[in-house]
MMTF fields as JSON, N, C-alpha, C and O atoms, coordinates in Angstrom:
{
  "mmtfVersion": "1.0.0",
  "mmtfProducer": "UNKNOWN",
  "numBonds": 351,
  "numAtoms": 352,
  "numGroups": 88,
  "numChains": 1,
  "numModels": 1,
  "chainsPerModel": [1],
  "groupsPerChain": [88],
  "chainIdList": ["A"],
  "bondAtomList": [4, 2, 8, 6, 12, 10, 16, 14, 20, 18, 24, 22, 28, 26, 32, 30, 36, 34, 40, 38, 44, 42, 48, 46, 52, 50, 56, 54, 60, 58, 64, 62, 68, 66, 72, 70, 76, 74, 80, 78, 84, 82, 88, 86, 92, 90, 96, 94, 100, 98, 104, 102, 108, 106, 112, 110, 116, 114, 120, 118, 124, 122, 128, 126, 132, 130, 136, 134, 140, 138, 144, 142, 148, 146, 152, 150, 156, 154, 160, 158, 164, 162, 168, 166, 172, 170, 176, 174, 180, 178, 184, 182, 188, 186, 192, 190, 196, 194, 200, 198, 204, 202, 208, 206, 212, 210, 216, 214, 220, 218, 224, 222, 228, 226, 232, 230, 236, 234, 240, 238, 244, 242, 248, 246, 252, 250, 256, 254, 260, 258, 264, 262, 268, 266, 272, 270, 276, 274, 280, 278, 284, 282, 288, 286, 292, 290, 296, 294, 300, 298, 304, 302, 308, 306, 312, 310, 316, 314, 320, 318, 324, 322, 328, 326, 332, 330, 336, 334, 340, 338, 344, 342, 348, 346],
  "bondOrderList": [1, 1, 1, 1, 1, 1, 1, 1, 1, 1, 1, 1, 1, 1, 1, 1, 1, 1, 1, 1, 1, 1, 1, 1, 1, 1, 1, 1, 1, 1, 1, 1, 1, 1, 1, 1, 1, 1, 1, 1, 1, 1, 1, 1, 1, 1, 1, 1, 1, 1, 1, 1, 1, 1, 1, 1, 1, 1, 1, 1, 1, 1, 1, 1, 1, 1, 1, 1, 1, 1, 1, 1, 1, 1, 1, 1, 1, 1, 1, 1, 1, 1, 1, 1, 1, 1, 1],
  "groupList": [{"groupName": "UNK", "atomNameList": ["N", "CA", "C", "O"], "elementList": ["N", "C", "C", "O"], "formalChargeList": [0, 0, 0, 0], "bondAtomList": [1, 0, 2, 1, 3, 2], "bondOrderList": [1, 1, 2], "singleLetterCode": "X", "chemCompType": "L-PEPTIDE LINKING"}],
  "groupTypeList": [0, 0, 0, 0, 0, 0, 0, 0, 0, 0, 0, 0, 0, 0, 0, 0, 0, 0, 0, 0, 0, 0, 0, 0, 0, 0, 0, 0, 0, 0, 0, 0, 0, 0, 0, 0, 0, 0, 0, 0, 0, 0, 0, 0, 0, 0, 0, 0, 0, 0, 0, 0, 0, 0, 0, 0, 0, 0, 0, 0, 0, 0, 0, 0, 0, 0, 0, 0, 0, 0, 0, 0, 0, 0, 0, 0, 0, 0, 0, 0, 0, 0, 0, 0, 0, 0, 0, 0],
  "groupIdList": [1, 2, 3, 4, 5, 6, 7, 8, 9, 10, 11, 12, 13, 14, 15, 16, 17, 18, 19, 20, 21, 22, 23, 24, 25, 26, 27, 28, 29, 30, 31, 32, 33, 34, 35, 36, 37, 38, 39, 40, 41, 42, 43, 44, 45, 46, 47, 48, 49, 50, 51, 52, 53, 54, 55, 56, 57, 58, 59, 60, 61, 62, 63, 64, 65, 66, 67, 68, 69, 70, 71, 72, 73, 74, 75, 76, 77, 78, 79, 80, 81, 82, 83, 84, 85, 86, 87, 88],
  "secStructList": [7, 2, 2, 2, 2, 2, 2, 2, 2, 2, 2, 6, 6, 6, 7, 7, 2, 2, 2, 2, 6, 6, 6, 5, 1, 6, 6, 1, 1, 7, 7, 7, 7, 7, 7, 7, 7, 7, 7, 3, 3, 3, 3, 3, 3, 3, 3, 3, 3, 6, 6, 3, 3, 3, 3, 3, 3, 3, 3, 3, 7, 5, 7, 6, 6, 6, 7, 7, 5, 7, 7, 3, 3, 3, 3, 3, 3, 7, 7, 7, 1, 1, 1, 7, 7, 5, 7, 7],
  "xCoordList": [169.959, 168.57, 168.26, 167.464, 168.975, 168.932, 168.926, 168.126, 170.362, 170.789, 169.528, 168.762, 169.449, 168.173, 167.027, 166.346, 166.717, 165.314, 165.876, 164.94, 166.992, 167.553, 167.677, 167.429, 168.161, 168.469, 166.772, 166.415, 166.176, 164.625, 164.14, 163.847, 164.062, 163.179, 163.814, 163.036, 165.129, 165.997, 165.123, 164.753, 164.783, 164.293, 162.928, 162.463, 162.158, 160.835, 159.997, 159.057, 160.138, 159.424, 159.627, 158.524, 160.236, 160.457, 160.414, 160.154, 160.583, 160.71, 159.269, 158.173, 159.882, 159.132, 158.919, 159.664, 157.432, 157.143, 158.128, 158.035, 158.621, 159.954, 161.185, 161.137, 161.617, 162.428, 162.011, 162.813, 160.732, 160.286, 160.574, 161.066, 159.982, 159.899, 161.04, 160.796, 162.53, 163.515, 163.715, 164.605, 162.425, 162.77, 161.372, 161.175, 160.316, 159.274, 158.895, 159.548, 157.858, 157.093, 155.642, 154.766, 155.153, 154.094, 153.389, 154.263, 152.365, 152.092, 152.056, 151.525, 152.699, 152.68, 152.82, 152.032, 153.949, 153.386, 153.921, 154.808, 153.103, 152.382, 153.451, 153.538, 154.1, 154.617, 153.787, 152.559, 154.656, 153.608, 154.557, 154.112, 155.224, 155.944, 155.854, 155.402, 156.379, 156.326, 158.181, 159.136, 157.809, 158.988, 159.561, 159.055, 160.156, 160.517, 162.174, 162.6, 162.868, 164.082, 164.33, 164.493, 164.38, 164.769, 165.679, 166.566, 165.199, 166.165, 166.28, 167.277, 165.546, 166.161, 165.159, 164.03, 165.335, 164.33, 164.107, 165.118, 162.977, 162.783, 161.73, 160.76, 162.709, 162.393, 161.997, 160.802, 163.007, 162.83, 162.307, 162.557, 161.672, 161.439, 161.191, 160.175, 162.316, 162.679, 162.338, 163.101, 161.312, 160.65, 160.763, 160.023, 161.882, 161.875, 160.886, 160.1, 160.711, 159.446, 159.704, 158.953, 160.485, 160.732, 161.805, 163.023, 160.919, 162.246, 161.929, 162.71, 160.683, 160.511, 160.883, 161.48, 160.777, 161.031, 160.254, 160.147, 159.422, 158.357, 159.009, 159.699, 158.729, 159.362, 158.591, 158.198, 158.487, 157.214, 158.284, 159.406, 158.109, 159.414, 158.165, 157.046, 158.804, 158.138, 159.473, 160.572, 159.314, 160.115, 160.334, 159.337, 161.351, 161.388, 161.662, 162.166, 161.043, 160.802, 161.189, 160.732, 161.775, 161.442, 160.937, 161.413, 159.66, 159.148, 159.708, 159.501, 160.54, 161.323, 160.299, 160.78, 159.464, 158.688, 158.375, 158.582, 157.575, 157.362, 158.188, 158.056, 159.021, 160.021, 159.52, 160.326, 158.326, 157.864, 158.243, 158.5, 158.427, 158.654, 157.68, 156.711, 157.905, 156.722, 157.161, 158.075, 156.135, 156.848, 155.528, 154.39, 156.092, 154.771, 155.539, 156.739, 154.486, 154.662, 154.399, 153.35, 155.415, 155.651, 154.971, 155.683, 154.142, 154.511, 154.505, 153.491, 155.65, 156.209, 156.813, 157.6, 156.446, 157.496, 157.878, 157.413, 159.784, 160.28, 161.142, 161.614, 161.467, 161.451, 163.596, 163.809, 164.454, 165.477, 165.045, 164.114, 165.83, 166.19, 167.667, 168.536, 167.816, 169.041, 169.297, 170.428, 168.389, 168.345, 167.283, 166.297, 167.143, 165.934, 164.902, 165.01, 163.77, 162.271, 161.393, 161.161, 160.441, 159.099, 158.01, 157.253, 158.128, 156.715, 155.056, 154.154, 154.787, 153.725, 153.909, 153.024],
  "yCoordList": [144.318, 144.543, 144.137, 144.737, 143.054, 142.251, 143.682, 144.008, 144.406, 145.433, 146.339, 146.441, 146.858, 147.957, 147.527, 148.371, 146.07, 146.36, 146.119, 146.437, 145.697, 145.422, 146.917, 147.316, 147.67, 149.359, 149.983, 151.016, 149.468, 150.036, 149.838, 150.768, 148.449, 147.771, 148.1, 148.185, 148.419, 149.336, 150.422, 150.601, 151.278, 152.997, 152.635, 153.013, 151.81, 152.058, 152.246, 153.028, 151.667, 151.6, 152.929, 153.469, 153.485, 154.857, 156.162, 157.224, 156.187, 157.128, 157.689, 157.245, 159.082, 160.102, 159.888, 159.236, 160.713, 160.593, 161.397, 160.955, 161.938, 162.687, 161.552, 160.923, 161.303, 159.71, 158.879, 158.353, 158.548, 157.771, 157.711, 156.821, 159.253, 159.787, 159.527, 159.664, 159.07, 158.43, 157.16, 156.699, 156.698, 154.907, 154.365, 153.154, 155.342, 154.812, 155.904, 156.926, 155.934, 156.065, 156.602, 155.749, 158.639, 158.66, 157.745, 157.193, 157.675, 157.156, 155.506, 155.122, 154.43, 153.541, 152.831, 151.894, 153.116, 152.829, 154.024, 154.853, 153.627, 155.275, 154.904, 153.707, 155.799, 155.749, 154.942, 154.888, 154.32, 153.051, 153.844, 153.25, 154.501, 154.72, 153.888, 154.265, 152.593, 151.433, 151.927, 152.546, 151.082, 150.659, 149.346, 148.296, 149.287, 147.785, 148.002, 149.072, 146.772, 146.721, 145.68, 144.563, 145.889, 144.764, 143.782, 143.964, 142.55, 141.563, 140.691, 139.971, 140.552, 140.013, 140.122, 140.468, 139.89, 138.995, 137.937, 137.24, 137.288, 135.887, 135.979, 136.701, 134.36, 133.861, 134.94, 135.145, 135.741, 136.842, 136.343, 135.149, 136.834, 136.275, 137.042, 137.729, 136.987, 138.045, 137.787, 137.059, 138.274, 138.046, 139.233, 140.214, 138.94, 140.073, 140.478, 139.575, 141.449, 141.249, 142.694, 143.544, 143.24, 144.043, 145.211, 145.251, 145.874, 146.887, 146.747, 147.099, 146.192, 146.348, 144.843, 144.057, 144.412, 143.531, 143.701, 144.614, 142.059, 141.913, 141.158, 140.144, 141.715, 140.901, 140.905, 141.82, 139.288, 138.715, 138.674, 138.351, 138.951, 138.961, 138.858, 139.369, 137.998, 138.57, 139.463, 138.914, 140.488, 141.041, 140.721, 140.912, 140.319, 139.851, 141.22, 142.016, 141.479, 142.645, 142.326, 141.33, 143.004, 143.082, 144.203, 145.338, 143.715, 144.884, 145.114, 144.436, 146.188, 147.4, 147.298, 147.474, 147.121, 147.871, 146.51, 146.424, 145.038, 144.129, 142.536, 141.458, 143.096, 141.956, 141.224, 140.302, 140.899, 140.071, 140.126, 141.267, 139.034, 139.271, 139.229, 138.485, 140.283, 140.852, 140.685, 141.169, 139.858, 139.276, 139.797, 139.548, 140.759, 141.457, 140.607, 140.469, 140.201, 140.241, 141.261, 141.907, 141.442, 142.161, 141.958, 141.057, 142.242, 142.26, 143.615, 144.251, 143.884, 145.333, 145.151, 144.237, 146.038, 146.452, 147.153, 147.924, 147.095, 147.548, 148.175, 147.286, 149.662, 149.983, 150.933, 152.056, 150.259, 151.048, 152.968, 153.321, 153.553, 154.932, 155.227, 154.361, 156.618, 156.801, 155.768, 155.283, 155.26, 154.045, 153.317, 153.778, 151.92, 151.336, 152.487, 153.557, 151.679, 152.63, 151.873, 151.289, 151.444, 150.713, 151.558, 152.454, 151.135, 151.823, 151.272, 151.915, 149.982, 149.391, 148.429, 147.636],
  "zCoordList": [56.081, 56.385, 57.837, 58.559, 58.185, 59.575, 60.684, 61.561, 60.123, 60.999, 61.034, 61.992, 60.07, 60.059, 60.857, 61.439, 60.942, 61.722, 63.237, 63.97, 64.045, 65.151, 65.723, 66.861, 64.534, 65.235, 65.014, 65.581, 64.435, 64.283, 65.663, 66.415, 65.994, 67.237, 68.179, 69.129, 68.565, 69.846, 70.329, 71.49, 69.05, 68.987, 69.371, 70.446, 68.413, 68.198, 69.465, 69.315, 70.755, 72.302, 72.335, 72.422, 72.316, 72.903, 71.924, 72.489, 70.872, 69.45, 69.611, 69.954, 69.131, 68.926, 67.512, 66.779, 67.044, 65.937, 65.072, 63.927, 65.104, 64.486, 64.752, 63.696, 65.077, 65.201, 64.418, 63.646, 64.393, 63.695, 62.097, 61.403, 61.723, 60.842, 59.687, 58.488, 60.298, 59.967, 59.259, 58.545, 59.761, 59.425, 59.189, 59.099, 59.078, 58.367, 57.78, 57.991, 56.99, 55.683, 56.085, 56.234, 56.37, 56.5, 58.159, 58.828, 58.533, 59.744, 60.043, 61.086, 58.997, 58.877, 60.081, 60.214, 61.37, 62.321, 63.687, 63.89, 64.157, 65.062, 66.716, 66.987, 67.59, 68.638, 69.38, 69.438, 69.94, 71.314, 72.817, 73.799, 73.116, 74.196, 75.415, 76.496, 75.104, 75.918, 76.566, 76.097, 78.081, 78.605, 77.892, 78.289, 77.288, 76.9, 76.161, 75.727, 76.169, 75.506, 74.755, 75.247, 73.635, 72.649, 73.29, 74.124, 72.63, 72.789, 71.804, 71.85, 70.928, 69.913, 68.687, 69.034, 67.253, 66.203, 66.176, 66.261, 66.07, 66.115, 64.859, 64.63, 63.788, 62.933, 62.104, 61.89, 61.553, 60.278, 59.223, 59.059, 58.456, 56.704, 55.862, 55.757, 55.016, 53.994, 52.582, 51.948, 52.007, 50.366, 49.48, 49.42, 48.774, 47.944, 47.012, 46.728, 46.512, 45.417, 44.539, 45.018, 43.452, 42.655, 43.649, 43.824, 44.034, 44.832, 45.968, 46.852, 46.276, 47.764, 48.837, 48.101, 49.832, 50.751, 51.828, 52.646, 51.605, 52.643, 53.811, 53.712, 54.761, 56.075, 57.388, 58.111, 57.468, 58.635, 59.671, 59.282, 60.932, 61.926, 63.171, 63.146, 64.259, 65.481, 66.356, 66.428, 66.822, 67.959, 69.533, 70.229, 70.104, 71.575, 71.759, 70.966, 73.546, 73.963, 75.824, 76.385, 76.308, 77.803, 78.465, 78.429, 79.251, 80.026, 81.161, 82.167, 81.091, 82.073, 83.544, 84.664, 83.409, 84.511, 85.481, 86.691, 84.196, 84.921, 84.917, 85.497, 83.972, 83.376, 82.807, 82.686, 82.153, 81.391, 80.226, 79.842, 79.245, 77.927, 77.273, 77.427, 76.229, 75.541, 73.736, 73.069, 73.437, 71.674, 71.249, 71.645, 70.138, 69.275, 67.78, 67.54, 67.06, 65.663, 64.632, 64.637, 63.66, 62.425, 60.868, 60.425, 59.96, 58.912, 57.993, 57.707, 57.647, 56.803, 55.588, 55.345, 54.785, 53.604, 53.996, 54.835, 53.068, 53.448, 52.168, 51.459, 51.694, 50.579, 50.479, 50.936, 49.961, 49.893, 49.216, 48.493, 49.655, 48.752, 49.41, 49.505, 49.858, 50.484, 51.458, 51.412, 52.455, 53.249, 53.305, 52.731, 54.031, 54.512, 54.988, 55.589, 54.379, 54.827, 54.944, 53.886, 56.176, 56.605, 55.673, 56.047, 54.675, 53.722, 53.85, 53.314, 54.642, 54.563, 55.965, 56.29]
}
């Protein structure tokens, strides 16, 4: 799951809503087309709860443009089928 949201938060600055469309669920969350590059998860938290998995995460971010680091916080479900899916 770790992996899935590390390759999520790589894409997500830059993903097209069709990219998106891959790894979330309906408009749950919408293109930001930021310059930025992942750098890490900080302090994940993973709560299972029947099929789904709630996970509070903040994201480390670097801004490309001004180098500042940019930490947005997360909270998502997150729902298996053929793969991980940001449903909420």
């Amino acid at each position: 799951m770790t992996e899935f949201l590390e390759t999520f938060f790589k894409l997500y600055p830059t993903a097209t809503k069709k990219e998106l469309a891959y790894y979330v669920s309906g408009n749950v969350l919408e293109p930001v087309n930021c310059d930025y590059m992942f750098s890490e998860l900080v302090n994940p938290i993973f709560i299972k709860s029947g099929e789904q998995v709630k996970v509070s995460v903040s994201v480390k971010y670097l801004d490309q443009r001004t180098k500042a680091i940019q930490i947005s916080q997360f909270d998502l479900i997150l729902e298996k089928d053929s793969n991980w899916k940001i449903v909420k």
